[in-house]
Structures are given as structure tokens and as C-alpha cells.
C-alpha positions in Angstrom: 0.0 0.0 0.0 1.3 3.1 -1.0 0.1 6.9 0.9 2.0 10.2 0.2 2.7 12.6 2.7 4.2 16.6 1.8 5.2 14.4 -1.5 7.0 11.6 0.1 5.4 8.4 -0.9 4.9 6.0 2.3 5.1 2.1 1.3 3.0 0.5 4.1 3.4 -2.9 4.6 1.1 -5.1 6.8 0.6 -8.8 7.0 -2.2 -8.3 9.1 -5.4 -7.3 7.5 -6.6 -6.4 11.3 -3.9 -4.2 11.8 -4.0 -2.3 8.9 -8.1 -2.0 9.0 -7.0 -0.5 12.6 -5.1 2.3 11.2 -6.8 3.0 8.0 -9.4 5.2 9.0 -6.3 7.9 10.5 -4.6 7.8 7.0 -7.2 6.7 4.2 -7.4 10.4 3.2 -3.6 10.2 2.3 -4.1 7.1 0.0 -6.6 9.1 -2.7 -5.7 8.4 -5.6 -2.8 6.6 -4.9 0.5 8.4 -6.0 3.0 6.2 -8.3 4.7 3.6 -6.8 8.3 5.1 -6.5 11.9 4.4 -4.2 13.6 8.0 -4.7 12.7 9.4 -1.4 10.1 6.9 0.1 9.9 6.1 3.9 9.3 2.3 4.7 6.0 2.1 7.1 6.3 -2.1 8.2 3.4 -3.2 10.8 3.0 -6.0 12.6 0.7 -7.4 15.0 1.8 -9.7 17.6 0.5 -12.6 19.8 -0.7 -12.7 22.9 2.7 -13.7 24.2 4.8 -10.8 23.2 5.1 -7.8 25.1 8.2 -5.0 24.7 9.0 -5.5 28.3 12.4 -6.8 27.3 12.9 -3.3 26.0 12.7 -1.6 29.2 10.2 0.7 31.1 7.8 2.8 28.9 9.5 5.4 27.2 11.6 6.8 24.3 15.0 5.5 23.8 17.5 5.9 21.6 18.8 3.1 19.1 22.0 3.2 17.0 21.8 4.6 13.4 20.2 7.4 14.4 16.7 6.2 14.9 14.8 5.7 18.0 12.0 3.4 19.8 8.7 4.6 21.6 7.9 1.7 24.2 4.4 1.3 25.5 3.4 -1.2 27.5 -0.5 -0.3 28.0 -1.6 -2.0 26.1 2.2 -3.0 24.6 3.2 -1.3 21.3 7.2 -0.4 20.2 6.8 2.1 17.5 10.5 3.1 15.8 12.4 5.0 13.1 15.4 3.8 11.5 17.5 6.4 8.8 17.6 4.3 5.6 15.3 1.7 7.3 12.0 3.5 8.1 9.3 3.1 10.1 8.3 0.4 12.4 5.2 -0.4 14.2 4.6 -3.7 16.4 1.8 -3.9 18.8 -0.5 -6.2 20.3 -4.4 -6.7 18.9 -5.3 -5.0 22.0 -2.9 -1.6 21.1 -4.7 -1.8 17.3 -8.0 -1.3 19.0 -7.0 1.8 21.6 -8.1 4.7 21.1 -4.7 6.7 21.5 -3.6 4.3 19.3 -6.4 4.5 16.2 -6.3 7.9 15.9 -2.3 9.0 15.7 -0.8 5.5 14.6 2.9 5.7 14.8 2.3 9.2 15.6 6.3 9.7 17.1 8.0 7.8 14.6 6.2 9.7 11.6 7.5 13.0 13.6 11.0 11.3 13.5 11.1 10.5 9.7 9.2 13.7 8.4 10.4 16.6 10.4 14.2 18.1 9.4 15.3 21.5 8.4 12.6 23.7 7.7 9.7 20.8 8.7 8.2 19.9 12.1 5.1 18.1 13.1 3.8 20.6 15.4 1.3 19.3 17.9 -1.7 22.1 16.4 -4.3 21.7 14.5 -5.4 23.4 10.6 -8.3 24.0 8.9 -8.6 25.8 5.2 -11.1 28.1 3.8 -10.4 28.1 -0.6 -6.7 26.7 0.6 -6.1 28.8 3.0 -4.6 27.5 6.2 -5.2 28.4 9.8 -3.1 26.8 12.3 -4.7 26.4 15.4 -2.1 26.1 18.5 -2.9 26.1 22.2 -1.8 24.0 25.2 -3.3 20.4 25.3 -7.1 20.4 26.6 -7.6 24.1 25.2 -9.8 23.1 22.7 -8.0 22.6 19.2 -10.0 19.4 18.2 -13.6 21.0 19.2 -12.4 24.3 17.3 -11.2 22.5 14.1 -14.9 20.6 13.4 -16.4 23.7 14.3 -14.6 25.2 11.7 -15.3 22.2 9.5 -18.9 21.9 10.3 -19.1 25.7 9.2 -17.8 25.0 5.7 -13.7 25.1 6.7 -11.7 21.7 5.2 -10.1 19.8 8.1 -6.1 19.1 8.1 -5.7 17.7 11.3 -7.0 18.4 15.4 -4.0 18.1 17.1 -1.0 17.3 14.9 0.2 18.5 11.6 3.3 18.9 9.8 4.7 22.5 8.8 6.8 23.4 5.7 8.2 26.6 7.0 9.5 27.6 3.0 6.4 25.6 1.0 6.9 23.1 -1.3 7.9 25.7 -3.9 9.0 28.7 -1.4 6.7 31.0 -1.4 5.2 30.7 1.9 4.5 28.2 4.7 2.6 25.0 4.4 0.6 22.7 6.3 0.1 18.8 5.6 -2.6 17.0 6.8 -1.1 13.9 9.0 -4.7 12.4 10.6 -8.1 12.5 9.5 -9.1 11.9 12.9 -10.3 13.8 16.3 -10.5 13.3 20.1 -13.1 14.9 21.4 -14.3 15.1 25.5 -17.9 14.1 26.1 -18.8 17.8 26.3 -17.7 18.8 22.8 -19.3 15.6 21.4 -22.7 17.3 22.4 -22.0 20.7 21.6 -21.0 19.5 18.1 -23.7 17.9 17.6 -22.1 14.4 17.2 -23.5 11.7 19.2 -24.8 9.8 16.0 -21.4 9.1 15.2 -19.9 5.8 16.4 -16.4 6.3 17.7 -13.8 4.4 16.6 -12.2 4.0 20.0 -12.0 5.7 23.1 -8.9 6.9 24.7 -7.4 6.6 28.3 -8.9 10.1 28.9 -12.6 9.3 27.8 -12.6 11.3 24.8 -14.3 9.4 21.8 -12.3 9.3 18.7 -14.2 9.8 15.7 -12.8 9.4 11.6 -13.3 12.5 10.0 -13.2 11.8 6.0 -16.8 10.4 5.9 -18.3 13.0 7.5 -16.5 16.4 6.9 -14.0 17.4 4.1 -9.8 16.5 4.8 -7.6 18.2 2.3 -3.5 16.9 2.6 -2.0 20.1 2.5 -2.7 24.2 2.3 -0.6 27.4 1.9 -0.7 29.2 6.2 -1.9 32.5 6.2 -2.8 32.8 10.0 -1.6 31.1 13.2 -4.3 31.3 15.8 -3.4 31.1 19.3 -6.0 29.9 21.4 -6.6 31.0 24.9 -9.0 30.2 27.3 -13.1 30.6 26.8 -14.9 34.0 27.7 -18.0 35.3 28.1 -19.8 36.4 24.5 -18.5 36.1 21.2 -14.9 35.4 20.0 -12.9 38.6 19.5 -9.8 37.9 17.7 -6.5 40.3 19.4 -3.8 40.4 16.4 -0.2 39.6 18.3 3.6 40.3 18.0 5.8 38.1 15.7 8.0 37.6 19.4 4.6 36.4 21.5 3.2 34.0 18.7 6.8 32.4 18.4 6.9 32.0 22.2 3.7 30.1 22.0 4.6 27.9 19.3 7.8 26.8 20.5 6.4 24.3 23.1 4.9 22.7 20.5 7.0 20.5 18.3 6.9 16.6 18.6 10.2 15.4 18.0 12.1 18.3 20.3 10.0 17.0 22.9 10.5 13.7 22.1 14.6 14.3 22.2 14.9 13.4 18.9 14.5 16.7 16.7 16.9 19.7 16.6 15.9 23.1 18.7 17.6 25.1 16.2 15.7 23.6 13.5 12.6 23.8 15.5 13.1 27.3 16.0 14.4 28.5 12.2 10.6 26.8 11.4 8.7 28.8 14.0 10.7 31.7 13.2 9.8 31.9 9.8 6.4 31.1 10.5 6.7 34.2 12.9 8.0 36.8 10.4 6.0 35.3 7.3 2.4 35.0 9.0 0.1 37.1 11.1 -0.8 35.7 14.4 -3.5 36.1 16.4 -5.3 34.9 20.0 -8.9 34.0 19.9 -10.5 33.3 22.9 -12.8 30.0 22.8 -16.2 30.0 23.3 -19.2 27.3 23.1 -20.8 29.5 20.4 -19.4 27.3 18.3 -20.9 29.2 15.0 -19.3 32.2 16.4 -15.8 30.2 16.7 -16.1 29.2 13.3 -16.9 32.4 12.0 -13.9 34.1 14.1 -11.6 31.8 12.2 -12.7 32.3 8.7 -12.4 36.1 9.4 -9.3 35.5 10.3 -7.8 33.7 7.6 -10.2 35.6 4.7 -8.5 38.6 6.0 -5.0 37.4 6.3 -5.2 36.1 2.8 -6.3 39.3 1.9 -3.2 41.1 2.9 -1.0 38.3 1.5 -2.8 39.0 -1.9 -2.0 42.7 -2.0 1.7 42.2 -0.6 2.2 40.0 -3.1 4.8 42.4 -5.5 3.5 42.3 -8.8 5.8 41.7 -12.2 7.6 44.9 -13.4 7.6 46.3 -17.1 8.9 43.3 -19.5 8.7 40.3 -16.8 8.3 36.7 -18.1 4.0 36.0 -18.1 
């Protein structure tokens, strides 16, 4: 099975059909069409689902650690899983049936090692969510429990297309340079039992529930999931307040400050700072930022954010410099 990812084909290979059925519904969106079967710069994805007998004890206590080569191994041992990226080897993912059918698990599967292989200079999965209006991105940041997953279907039940709830990967220079870009990693959400009401969700049958109680629920049936989109805004979420969303712009030096926190392989220990911080830097200088306070008017939220991003892509329109006298059409 072949996916692509920010244009780098992803050769999955499964010999369990259980298994792969278990992560499908995470990364489906990323397999439509399927791109041409290619070995230039493709990561190796291997899964395999183990008996009843095998747990990752022998690897030590739960945790990250580091393996020679360069890679490293997430251990987890409720339920058992060892999820680990090799340089020149790839991905791999062995777990337990009882892991493929966690919640956790279903909605970000192989969620560290896919940080691992993807982020570099000028990338980083970032954990924030995005949502588009015309492919215009949004990226929604905040601490964890703020609200990014209930704020991104919001903005997707509102007409907005969904890149991810809570982690996404960020081309700081854009495939071709001209800007920042977002890439859609999950076409998944976690949402508490709370914003399952509010959202008007309880038809939908989760497909798991995490340690945490919050249902996880597959997007791409429902809502629409684009791969990728050019950033025009970063939007800071704070806490909720009284009335409607008012959006406060903010200061290149306070959004970076907010986003640092926020990347999954520097807190993993096994991403670069300075790379982290050249990406939100450039984020920084090249795209407004702006905090907007949440709010259970969720037709409101929605509407805050695709102000937001209509007028930031606005301004990037008219800053763009247009061709002098005799440039190339």
C-alpha cells in the first residue's frame, strides 16, 4: 500500500489485514488516488501485530530511547506497542491486537516515529491543529485540553476543510518557497464528552475511546480532509470567555513564544531546537498571528476563524509584488 505525505510516498506494509483496518481510518485520506509507486525518497512504514505472548517488556520501562543509526523506539506497554524510526530503514510499528484497538492508538498510529522521519530543516510536526477556507490555512495552537480538536470541526462543520485536530506537519518555505505550508497527517479527532454534544455528534460511532474518555471519531466520511494548504494565519488559542470570539492580532515575538512548546520530536529528544526554532521563526516573520479566545458559540468560533484567515489572505494577496515592465508571463 502506498500513501504520500508533503510528497513523500509511504510504502505500508502489513501482514495483518486487522492491523491495517485499525489504522486506515487515520490515513485513508492520504491514499486518494494513490500516488506512483516510487523508491527515490520513500519512507518504509512495516506493521505487525503480535500474539498474545509478546510484550516490549524486554525493551525496558515505557519510554523513548534511543537506538544506533540514528533512529529511536517509543515503548508502550498499556496495552504493549514499540513504535521506531530507523535512517535508511524506516518506520516500524509492532503492537499487540489489544494496542490496534486503543483509542490513543487508532487515531495517531505511529504518531512519534512519523515526527521522527518527516520533520528536518525547515519541517516539524507541530502538535496544532489546521483548517482551510479556498486553501487557506489556519493553524490552530494552544496548550493540550484548550480546545484545538472541538475548534477544528467547528470550523469544519461551518464550511472550513479539516487538516488535522491536534498534529500536523509544517513546511516553514512551502513546497515551492513561497510561503509556509501545512500537511494534513490524521483524518481523525479526540473529542471530550462535552464537545461531542456541543457538536452535535453523538450519532457518530467512535472508533475508540482513549485513556482520557474522549471518543475518537474518523473525519473523512463526515466532513471534508484536504492533505496540505498554503498558512496565512496562526491562531493562538486561549481560554473561553464570556460572548462572542474577538480575535487580538499579536507580536511576531509572543506567537513564536507560543509555538515553540509545541513541536513533537524536540520534545520527544529526537528533533533539533535550532531547526525547531528556524521553522517557527519563519512562521513568525512570514504569517500574522492572532489569539482567539474559545467560546461554546461554536458558529461564532467558526466564524472568528474564517475572518481571520479571509482577511490574512487578503493582505498576502496585495503584498504580493507584482511583475515589473517586460517580466516573463
Amino acid at each position: 500500500m502506498i500513501a504520500s505525505l508533503a510528497g513523500r510516498p509511504i510504502l505500508i506494509d502489513s501482514a495483518s489485514r486487522f492491523a491495517l483496518d485499525a489504522i486506515l481510518p487515520a490515513i485513508d485520506h492520504l491514499l486518494d488516488p494513490p500516488p506512483a509507486p516510487t523508491e527515490g525518497d520513500a519512507i518504509r512504514w512495516s506493521i505487525a501485530e503480535e500474539d498474545d505472548a509478546w510484550r516490549p517488556d524486554a525493551f525496558g520501562p515505557a519510554g523513548t530511547y534511543r537506538i544506533g543509526g540514528g533512529g529511536f523506539a517509543v515503548v508502550q506497554n498499556e496495552p504493549p506497542s514499540v513504535e521506531s524510526f530507523l535512517p535508511g530503514s524506516g518506520i516500524t510499528l509492532r503492537a499487540a491486537r489489544e494496542a490496534f484497538m486503543a483509542g490513543d492508538f487508532r487515531a495517531h498510529p505511529a504518531s512519534f516515529a512519523l515526527a521522527a522521519a518527516l520533520s528536518g530543516p525547515g519541517r516539524q510536526v507541530l502538535h496544532a491543529g489546521a483548517v482551510a477556507h479556498d486553501g487557506a490555512a489556519a493553524l490552530l495552537v494552544g496548550v493540550g485540553g484548550v480546545g484545538k480538536s472541538t475548534t477544528a470541526l467547528a470550523c469544519a462543520f461551518a464550511g472550513a476543510d479539516f487538516l488535522g485536530d491536534d498534529l500536523v506537519l509544517v513546511d516553514a518555505a512551502g513546497p515551492d518557497g513561497p510561503g509556509p505550508t501545512v500537511h494534513s497527517l490524521f483524518a481523525t479527532a479526540k473529542l471530550n464528552p462535552d464537545s461531542v454534544l456541543a457538536l452535535g455528534v453523538t450519532g457518530w460511532t467512535p472508533i475508540g475511546t482513549t485513556p482520557k474518555n474522549k471518543a475518537v471519531l474518523a473525519i473523512r466520511d463526515r466532513l471534508s480532509v484536504i492533505r496540505s494548504a498554503a498558512i496565512v494565519a496562526l491562531v493562538l488559542l486561549a481560554p473561553p470567555v464570556t460572548g462572542r470570539p474577538r480575535p487580538q492580532p499579536l507580536r511576531a515575538a509572543e506567537a513564536m513564544s507560543l509555538v515553540m512548546p509545541s513541536s513533537i520530536p524536540v520534545a520527544c529528544r529526537t528533533g533539533s531546537p535550532a531547526e525547531l526554532l528556524a521553522v517557527v521563526a519563519a512562521l513568525a516573520r512570514r504569517v500574522p498571528a492572532w489569539r482567539l479566545p474559545l467560546s461554546w458559540d461554536l458558529d461564532a468560533l467558526g466564524t472568528a476563524v474564517r475572518g481571520i484567515v479571509t482577511e490574512a489572505a487578503d493582505r498576502l494577496r496585495r503584498d504580493v509584488p507584482r511583475p515589473g515592465p517586460g517580466a516573463a508571463a
